[in-house]
Structure formats: C-alpha cells, structure tokens
CHARMM-style PDB file with segment names, atoms N, HN, CA, C and O in Angstrom:
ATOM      1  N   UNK     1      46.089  95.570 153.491  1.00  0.00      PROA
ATOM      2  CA  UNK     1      44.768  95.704 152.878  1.00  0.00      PROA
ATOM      3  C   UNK     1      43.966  94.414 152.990  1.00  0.00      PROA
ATOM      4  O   UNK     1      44.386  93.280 152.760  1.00  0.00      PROA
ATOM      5  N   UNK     2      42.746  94.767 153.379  1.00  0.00      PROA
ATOM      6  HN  UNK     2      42.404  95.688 153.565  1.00  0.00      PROA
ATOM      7  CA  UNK     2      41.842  93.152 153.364  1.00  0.00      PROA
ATOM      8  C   UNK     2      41.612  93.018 151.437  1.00  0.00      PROA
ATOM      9  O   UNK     2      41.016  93.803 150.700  1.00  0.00      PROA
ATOM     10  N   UNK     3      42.345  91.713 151.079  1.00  0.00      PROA
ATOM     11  HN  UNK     3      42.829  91.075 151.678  1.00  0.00      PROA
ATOM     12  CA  UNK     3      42.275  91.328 149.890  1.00  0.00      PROA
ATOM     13  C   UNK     3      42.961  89.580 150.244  1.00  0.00      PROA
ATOM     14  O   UNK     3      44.067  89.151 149.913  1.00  0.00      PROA
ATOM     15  N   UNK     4      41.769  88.794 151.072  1.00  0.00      PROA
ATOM     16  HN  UNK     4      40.871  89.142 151.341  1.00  0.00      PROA
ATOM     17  CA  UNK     4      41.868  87.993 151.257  1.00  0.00      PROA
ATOM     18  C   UNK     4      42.298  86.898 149.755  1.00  0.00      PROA
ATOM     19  O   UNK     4      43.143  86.007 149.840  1.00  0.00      PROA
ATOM     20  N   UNK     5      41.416  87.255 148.280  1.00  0.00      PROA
ATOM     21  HN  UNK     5      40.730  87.980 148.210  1.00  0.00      PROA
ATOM     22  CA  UNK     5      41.742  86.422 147.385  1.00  0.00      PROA
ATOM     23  C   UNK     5      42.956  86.299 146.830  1.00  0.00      PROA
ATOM     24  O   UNK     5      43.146  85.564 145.861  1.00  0.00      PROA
ATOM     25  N   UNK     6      43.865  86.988 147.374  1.00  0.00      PROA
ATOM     26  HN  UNK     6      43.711  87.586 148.160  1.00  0.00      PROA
ATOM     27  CA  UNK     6      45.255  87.827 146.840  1.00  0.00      PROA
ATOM     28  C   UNK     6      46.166  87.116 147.867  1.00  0.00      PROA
ATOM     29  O   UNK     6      45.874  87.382 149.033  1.00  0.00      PROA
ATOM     30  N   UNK     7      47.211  86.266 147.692  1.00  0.00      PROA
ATOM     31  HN  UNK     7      47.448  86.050 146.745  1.00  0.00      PROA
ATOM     32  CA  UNK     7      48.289  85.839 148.235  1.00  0.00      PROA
ATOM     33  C   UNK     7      49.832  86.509 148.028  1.00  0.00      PROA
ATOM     34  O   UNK     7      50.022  86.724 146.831  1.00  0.00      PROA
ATOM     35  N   UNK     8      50.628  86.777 148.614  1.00  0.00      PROA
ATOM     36  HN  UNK     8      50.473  86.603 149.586  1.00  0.00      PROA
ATOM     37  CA  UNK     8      51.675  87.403 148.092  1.00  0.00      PROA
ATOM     38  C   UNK     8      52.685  86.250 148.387  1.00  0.00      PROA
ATOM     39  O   UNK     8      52.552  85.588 149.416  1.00  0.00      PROA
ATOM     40  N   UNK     9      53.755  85.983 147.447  1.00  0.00      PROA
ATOM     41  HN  UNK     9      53.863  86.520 146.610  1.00  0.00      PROA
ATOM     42  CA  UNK     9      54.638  84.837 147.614  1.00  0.00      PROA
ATOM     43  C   UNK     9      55.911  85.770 147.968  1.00  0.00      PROA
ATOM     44  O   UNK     9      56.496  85.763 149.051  1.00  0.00      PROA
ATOM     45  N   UNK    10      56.185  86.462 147.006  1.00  0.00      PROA
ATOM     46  HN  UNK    10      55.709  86.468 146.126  1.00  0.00      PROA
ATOM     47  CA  UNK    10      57.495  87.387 147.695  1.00  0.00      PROA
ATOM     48  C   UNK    10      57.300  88.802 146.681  1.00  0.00      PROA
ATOM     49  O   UNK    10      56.732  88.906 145.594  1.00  0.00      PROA
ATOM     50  N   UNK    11      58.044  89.864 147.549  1.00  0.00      PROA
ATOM     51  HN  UNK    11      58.506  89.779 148.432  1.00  0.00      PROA
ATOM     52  CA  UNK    11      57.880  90.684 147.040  1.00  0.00      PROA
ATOM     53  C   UNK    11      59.651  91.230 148.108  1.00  0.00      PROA
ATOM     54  O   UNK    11      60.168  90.779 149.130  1.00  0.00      PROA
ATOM     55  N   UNK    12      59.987  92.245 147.245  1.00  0.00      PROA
ATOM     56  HN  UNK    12      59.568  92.611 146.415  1.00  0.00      PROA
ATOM     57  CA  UNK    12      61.186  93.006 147.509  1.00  0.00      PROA
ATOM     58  C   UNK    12      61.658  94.128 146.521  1.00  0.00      PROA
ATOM     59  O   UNK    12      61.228  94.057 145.370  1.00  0.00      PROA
ATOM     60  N   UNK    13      62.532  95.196 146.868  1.00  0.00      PROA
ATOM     61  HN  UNK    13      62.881  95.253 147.803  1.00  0.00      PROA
ATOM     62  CA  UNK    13      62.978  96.293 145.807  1.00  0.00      PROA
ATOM     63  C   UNK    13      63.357  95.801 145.025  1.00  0.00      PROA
ATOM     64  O   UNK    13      63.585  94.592 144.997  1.00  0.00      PROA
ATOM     65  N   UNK    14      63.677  97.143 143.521  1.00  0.00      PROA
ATOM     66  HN  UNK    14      63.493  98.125 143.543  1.00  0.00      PROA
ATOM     67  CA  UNK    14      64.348  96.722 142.995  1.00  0.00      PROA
ATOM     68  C   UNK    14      65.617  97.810 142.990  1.00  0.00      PROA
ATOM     69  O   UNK    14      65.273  98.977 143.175  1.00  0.00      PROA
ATOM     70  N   UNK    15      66.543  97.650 142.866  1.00  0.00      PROA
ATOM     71  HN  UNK    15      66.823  96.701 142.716  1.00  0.00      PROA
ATOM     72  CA  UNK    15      67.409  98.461 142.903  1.00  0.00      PROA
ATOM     73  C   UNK    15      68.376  99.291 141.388  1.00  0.00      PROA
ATOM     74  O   UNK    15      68.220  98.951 140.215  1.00  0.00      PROA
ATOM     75  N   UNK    16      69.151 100.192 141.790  1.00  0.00      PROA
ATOM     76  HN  UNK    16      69.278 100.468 142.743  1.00  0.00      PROA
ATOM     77  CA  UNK    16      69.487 100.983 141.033  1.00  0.00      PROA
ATOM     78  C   UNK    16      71.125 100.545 140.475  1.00  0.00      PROA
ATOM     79  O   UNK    16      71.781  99.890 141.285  1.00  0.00      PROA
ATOM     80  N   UNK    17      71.691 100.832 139.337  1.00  0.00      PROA
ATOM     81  HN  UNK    17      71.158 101.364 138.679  1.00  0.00      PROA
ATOM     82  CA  UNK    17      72.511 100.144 139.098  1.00  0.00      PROA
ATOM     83  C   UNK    17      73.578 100.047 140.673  1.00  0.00      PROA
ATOM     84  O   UNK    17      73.496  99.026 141.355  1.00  0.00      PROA
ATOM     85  N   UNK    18      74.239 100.850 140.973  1.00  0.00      PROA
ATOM     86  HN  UNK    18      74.306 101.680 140.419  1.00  0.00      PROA
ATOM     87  CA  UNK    18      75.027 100.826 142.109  1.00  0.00      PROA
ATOM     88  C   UNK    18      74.757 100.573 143.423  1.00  0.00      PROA
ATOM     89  O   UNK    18      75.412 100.806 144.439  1.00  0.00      PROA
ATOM     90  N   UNK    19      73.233  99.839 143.174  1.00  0.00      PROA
ATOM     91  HN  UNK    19      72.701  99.650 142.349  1.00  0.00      PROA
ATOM     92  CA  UNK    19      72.439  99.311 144.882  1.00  0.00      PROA
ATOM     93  C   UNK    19      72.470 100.232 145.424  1.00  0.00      PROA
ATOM     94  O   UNK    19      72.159  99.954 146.582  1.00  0.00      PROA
ATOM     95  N   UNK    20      72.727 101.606 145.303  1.00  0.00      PROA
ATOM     96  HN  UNK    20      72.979 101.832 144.362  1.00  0.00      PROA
ATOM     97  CA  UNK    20      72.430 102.536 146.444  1.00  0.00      PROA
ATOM     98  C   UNK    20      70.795 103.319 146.262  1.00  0.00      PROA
ATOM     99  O   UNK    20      70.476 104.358 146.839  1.00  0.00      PROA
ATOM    100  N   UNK    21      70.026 102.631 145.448  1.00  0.00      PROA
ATOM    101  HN  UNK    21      70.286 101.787 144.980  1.00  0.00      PROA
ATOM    102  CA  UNK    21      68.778 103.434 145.463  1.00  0.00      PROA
ATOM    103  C   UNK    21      67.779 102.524 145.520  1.00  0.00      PROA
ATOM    104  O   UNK    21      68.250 101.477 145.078  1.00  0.00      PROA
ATOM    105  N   UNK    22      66.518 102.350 145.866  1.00  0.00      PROA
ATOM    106  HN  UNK    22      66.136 103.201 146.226  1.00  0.00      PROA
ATOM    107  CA  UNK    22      65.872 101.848 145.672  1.00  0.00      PROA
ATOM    108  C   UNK    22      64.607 102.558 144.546  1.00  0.00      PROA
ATOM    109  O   UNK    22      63.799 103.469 144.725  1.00  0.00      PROA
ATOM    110  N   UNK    23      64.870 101.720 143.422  1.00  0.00      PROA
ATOM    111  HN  UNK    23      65.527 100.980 143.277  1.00  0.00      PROA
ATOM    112  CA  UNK    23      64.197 102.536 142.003  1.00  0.00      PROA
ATOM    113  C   UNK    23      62.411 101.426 141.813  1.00  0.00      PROA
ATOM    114  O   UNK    23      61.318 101.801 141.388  1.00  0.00      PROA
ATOM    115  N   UNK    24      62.630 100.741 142.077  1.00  0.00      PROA
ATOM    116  HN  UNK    24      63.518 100.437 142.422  1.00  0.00      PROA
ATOM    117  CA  UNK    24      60.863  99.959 142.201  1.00  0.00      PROA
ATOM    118  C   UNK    24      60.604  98.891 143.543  1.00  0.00      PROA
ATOM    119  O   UNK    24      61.113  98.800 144.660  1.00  0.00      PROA
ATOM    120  N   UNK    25      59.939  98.426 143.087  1.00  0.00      PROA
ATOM    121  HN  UNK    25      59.525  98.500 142.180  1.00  0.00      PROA
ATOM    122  CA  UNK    25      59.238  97.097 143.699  1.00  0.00      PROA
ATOM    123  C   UNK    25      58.893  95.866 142.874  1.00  0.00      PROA
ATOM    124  O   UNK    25      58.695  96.352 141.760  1.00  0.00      PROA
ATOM    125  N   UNK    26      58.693  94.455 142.768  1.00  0.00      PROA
ATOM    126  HN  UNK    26      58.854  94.060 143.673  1.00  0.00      PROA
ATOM    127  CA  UNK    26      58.911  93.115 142.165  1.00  0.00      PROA
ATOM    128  C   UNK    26      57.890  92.735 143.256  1.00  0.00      PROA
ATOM    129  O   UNK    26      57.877  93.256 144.371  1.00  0.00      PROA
ATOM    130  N   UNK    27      56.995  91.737 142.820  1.00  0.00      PROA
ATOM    131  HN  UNK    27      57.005  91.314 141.914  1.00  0.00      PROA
ATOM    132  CA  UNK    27      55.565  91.587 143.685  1.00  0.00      PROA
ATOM    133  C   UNK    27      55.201  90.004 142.966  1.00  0.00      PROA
ATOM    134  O   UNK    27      54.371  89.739 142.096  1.00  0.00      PROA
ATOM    135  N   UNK    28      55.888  89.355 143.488  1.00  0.00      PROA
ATOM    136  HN  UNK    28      56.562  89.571 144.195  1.00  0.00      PROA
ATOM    137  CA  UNK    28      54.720  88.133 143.166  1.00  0.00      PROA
ATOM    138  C   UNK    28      53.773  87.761 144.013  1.00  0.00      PROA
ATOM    139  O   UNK    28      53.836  87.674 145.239  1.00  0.00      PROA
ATOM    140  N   UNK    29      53.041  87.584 143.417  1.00  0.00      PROA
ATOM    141  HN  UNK    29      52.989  87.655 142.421  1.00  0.00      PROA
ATOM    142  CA  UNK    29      51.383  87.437 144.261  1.00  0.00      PROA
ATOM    143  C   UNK    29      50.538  86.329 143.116  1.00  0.00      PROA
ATOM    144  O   UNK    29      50.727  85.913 141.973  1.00  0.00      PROA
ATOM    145  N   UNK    30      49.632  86.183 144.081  1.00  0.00      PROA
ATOM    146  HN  UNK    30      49.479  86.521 145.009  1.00  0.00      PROA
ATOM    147  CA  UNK    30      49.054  84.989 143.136  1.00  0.00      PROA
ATOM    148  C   UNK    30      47.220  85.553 143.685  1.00  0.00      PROA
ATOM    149  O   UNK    30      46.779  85.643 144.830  1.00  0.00      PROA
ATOM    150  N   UNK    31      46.554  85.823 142.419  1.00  0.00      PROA
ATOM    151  HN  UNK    31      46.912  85.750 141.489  1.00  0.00      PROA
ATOM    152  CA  UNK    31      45.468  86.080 142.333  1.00  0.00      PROA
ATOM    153  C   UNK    31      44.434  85.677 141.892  1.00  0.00      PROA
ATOM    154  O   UNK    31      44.989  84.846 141.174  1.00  0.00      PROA
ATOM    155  N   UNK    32      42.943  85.461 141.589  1.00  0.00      PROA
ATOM    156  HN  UNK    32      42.491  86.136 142.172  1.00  0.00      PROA
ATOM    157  CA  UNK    32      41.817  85.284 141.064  1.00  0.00      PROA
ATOM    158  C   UNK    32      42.054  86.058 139.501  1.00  0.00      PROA
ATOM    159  O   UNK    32      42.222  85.333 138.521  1.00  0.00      PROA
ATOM    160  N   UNK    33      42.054  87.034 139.402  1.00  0.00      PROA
ATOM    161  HN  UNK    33      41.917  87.623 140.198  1.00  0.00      PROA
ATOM    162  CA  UNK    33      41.867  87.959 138.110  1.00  0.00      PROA
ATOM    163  C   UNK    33      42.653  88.815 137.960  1.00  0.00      PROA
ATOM    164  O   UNK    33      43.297  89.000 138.993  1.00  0.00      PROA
ATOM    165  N   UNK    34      43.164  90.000 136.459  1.00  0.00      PROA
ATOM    166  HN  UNK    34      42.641  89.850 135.621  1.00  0.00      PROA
ATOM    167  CA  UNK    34      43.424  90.887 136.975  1.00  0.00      PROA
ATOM    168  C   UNK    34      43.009  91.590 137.974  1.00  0.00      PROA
ATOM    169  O   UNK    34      43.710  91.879 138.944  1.00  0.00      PROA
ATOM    170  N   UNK    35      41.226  92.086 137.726  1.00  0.00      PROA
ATOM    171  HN  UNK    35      40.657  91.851 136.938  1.00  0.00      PROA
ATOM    172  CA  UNK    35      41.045  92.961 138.470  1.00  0.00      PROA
ATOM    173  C   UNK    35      41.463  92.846 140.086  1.00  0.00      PROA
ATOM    174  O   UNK    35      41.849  93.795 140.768  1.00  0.00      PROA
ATOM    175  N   UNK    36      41.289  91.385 140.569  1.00  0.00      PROA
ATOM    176  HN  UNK    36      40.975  90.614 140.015  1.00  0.00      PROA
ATOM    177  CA  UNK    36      41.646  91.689 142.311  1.00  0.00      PROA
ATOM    178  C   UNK    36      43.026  92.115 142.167  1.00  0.00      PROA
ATOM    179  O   UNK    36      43.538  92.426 143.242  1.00  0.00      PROA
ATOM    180  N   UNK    37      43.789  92.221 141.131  1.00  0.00      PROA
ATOM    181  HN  UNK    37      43.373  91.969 140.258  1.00  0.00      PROA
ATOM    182  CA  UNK    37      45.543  92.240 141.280  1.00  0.00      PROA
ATOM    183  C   UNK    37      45.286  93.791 141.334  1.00  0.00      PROA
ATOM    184  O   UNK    37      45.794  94.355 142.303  1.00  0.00      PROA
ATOM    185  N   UNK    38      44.681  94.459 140.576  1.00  0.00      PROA
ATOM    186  HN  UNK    38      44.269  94.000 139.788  1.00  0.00      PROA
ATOM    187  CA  UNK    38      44.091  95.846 140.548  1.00  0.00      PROA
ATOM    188  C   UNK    38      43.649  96.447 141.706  1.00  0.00      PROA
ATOM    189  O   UNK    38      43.830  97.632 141.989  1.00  0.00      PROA
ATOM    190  N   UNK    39      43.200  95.812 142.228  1.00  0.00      PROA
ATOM    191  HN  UNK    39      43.053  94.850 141.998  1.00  0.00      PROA
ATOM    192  CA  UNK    39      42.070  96.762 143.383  1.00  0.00      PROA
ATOM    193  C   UNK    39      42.819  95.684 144.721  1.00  0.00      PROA
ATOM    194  O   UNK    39      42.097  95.157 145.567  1.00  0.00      PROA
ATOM    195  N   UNK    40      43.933  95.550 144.709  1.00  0.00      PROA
ATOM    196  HN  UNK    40      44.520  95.979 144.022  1.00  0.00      PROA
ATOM    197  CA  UNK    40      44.354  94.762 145.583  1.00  0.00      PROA
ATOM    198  C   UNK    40      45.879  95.914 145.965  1.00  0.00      PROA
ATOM    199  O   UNK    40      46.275  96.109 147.114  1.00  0.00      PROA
ATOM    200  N   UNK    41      46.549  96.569 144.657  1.00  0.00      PROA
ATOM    201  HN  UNK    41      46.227  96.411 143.723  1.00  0.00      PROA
ATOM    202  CA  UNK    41      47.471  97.187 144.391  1.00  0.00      PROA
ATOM    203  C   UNK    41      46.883  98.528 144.663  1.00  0.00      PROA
ATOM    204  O   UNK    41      47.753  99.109 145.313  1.00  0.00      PROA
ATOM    205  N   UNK    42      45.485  99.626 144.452  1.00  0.00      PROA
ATOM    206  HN  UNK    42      44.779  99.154 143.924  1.00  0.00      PROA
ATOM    207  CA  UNK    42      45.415  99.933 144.276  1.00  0.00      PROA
ATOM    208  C   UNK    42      45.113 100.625 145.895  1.00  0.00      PROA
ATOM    209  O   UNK    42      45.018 101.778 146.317  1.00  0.00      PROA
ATOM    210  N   UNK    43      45.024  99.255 146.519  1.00  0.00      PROA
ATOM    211  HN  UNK    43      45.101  98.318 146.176  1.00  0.00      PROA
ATOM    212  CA  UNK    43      44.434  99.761 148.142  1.00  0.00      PROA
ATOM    213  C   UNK    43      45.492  99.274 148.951  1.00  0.00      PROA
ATOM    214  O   UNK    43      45.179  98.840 150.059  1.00  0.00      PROA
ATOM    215  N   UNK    44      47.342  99.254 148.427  1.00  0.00      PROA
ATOM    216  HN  UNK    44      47.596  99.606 147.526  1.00  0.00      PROA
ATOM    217  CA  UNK    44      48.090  99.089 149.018  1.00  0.00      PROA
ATOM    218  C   UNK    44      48.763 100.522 149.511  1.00  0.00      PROA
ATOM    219  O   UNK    44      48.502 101.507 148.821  1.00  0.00      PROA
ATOM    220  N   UNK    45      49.532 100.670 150.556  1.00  0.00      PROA
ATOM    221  HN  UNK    45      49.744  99.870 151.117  1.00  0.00      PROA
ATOM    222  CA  UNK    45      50.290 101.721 150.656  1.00  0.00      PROA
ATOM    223  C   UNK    45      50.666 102.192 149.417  1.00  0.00      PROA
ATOM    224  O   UNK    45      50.170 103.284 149.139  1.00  0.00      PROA
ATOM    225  N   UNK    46      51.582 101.575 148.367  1.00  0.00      PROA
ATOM    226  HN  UNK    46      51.985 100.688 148.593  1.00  0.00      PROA
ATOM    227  CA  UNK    46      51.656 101.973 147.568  1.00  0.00      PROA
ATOM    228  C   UNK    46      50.866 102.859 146.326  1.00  0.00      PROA
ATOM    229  O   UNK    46      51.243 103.812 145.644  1.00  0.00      PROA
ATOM    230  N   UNK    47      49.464 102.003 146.369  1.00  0.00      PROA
ATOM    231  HN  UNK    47      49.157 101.229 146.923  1.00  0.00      PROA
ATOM    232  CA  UNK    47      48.813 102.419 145.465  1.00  0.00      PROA
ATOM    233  C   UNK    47      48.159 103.957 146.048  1.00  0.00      PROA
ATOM    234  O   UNK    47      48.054 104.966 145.350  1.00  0.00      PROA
ATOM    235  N   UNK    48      47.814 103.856 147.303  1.00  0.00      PROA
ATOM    236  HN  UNK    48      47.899 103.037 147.870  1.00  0.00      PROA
ATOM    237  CA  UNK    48      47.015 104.976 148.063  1.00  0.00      PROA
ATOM    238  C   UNK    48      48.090 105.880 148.389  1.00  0.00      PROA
ATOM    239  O   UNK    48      47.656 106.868 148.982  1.00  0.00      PROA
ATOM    240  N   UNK    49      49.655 105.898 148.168  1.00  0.00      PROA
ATOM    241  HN  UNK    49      50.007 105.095 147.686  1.00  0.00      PROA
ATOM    242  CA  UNK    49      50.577 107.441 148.148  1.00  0.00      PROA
ATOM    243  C   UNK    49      51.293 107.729 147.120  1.00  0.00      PROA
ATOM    244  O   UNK    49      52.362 108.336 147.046  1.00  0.00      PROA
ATOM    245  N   UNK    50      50.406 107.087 146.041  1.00  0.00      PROA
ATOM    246  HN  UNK    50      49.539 106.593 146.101  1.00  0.00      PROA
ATOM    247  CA  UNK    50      51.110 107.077 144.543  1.00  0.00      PROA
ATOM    248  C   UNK    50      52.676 107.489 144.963  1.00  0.00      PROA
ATOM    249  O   UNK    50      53.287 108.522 145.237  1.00  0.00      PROA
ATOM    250  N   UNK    51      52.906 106.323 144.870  1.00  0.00      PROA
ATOM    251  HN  UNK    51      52.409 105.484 144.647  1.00  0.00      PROA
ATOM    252  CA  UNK    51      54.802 106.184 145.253  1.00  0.00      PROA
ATOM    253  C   UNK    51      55.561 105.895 144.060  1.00  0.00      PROA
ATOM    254  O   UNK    51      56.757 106.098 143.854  1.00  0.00      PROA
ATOM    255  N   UNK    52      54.662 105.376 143.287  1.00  0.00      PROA
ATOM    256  HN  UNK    52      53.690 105.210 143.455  1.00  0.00      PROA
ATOM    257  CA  UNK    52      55.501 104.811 141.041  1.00  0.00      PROA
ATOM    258  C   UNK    52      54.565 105.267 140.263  1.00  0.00      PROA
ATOM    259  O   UNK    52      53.366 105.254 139.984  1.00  0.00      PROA
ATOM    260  N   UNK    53      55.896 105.790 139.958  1.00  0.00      PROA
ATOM    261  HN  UNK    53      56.870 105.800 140.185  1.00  0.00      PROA
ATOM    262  CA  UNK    53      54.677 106.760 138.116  1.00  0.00      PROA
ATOM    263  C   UNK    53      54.797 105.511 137.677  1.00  0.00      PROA
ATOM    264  O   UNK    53      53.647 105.276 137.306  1.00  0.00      PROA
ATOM    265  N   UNK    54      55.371 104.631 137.488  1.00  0.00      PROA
ATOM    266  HN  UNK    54      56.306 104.822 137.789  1.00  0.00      PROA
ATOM    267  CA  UNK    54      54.302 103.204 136.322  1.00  0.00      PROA
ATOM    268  C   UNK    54      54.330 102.157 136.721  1.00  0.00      PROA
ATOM    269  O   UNK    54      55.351 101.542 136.414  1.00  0.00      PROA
ATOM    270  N   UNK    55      53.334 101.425 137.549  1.00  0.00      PROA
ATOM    271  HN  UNK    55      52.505 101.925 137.798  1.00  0.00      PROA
ATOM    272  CA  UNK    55      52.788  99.930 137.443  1.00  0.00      PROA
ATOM    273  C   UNK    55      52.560  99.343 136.402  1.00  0.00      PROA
ATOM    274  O   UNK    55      51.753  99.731 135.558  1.00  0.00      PROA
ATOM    275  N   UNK    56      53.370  98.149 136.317  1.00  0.00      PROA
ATOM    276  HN  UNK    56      54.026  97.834 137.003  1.00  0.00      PROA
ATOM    277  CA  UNK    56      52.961  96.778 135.065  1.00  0.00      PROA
ATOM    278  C   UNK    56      52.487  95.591 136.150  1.00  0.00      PROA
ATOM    279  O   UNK    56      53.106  95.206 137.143  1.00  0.00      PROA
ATOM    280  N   UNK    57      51.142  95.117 135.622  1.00  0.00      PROA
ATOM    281  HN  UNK    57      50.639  95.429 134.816  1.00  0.00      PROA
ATOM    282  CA  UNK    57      50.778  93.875 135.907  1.00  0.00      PROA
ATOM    283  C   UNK    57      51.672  92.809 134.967  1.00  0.00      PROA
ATOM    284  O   UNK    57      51.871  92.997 133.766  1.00  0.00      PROA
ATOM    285  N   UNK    58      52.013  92.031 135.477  1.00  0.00      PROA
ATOM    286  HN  UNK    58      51.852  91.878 136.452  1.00  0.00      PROA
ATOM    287  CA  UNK    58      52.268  91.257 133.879  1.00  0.00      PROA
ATOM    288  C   UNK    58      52.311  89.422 134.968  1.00  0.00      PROA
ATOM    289  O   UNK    58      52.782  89.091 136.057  1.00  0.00      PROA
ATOM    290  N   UNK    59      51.459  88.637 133.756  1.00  0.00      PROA
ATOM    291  HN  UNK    59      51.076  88.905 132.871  1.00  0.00      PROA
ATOM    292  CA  UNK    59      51.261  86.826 134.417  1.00  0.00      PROA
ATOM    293  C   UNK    59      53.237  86.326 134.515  1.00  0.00      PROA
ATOM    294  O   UNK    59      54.237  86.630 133.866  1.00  0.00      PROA
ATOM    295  N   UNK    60      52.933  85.416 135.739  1.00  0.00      PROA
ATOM    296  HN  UNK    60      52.120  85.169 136.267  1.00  0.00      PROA
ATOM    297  CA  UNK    60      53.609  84.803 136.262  1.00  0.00      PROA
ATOM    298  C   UNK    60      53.668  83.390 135.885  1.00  0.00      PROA
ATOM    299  O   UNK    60      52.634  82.725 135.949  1.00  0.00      PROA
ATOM    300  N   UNK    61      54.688  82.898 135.528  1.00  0.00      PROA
ATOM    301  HN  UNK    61      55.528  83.438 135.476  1.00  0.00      PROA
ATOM    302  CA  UNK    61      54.768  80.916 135.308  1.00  0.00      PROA
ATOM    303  C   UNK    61      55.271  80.378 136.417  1.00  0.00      PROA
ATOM    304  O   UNK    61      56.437  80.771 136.438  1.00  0.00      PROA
ATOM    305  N   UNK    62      55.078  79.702 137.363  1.00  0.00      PROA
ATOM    306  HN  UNK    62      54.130  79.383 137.347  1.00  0.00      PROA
ATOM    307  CA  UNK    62      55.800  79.159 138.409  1.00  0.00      PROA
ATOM    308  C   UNK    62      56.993  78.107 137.677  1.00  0.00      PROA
ATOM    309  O   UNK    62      56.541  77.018 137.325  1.00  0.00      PROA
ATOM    310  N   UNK    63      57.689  78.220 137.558  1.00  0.00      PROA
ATOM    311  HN  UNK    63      58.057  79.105 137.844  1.00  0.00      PROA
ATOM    312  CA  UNK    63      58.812  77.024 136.764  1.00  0.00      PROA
ATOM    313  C   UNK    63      59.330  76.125 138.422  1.00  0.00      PROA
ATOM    314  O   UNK    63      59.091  74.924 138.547  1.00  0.00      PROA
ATOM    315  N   UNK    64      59.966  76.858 139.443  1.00  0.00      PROA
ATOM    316  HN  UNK    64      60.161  77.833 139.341  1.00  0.00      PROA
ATOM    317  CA  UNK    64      60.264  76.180 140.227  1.00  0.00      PROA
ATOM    318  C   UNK    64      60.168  76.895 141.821  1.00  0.00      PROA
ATOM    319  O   UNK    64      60.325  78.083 142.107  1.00  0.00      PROA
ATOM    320  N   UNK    65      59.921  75.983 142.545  1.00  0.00      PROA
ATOM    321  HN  UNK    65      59.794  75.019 142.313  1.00  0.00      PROA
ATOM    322  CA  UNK    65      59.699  76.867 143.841  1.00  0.00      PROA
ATOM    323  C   UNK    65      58.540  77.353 144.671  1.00  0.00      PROA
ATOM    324  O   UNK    65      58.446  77.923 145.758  1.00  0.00      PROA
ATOM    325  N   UNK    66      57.288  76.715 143.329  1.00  0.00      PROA
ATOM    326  HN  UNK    66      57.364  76.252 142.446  1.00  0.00      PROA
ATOM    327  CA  UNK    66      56.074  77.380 143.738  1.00  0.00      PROA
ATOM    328  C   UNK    66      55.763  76.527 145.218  1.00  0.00      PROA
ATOM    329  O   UNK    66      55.795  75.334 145.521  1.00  0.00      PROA
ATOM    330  N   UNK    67      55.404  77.955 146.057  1.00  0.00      PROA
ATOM    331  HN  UNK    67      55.377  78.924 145.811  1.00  0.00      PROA
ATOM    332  CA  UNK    67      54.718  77.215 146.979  1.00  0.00      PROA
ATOM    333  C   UNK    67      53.875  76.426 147.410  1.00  0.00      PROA
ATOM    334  O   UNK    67      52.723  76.781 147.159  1.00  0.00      PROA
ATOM    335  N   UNK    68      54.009  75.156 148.159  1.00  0.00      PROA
ATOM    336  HN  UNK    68      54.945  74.868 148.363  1.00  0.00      PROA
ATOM    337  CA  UNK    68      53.233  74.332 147.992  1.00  0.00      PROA
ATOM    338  C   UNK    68      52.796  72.636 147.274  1.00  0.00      PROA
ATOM    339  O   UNK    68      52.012  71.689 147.228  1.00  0.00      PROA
ATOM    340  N   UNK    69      54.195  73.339 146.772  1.00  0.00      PROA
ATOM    341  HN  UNK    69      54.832  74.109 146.810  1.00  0.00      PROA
ATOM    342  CA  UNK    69      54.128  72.371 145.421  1.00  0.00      PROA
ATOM    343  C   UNK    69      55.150  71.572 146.284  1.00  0.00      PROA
ATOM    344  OT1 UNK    69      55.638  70.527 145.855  1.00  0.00      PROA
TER     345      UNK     69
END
C-alpha cells in the first residue's frame, strides 16, 4: 500500500499453542498518528480481505533495538 508516513520495523505470525496454526499477526510499525496506523491497515491485504475478526492498535516503547538508534 502507498503509506509512505508508515514504516514497518517487523512484523510476523502469531501462532497457535502447538505452532501448527497460524492464529494472528504482530506488526510493529512506526507511524505519524493513529489514524495513518488506520488507513494504513485498512488498505493492507489484510485489511481489504477482512482476514481478523479483531484488530488492536495499541503504542509501542522502543526499550531496545530501535532502529537506528
């Protein structure tokens, strides 16, 4: 998706107790606002084949690792 203000640092599944399923997705990204995190998610594959009955936004603390740093 063009959502140039939107960086993604890592993103990968999440899995099911016995690793044989893949039950979500884990998305760090680093954004301007909610809303671009919104309309950034919303114009991803994901968001456009409604693939998860529930998305949580929720803020990020970089403690260690942040890129760049």
């Amino acid at each position: 998706p063009e959502h140039p203000d939107v960086v993604v640092h890592h993103a990968g599944p999440t899995l099911s107790d016995d690793s044989a399923a893949i039950v979500g997705l884990v998305l760090i990204a680093e954004a301007p606002s909610l809303e671009a995190t919104r309309a950034f998610l919303a114009d991803s594959p994901y968001g456009k084949g409604d693939v998860f009955a529930d998305v949580q936004i929720r803020p990020w603390e970089w403690r260690t690792g942040r890129p760049g740093s």
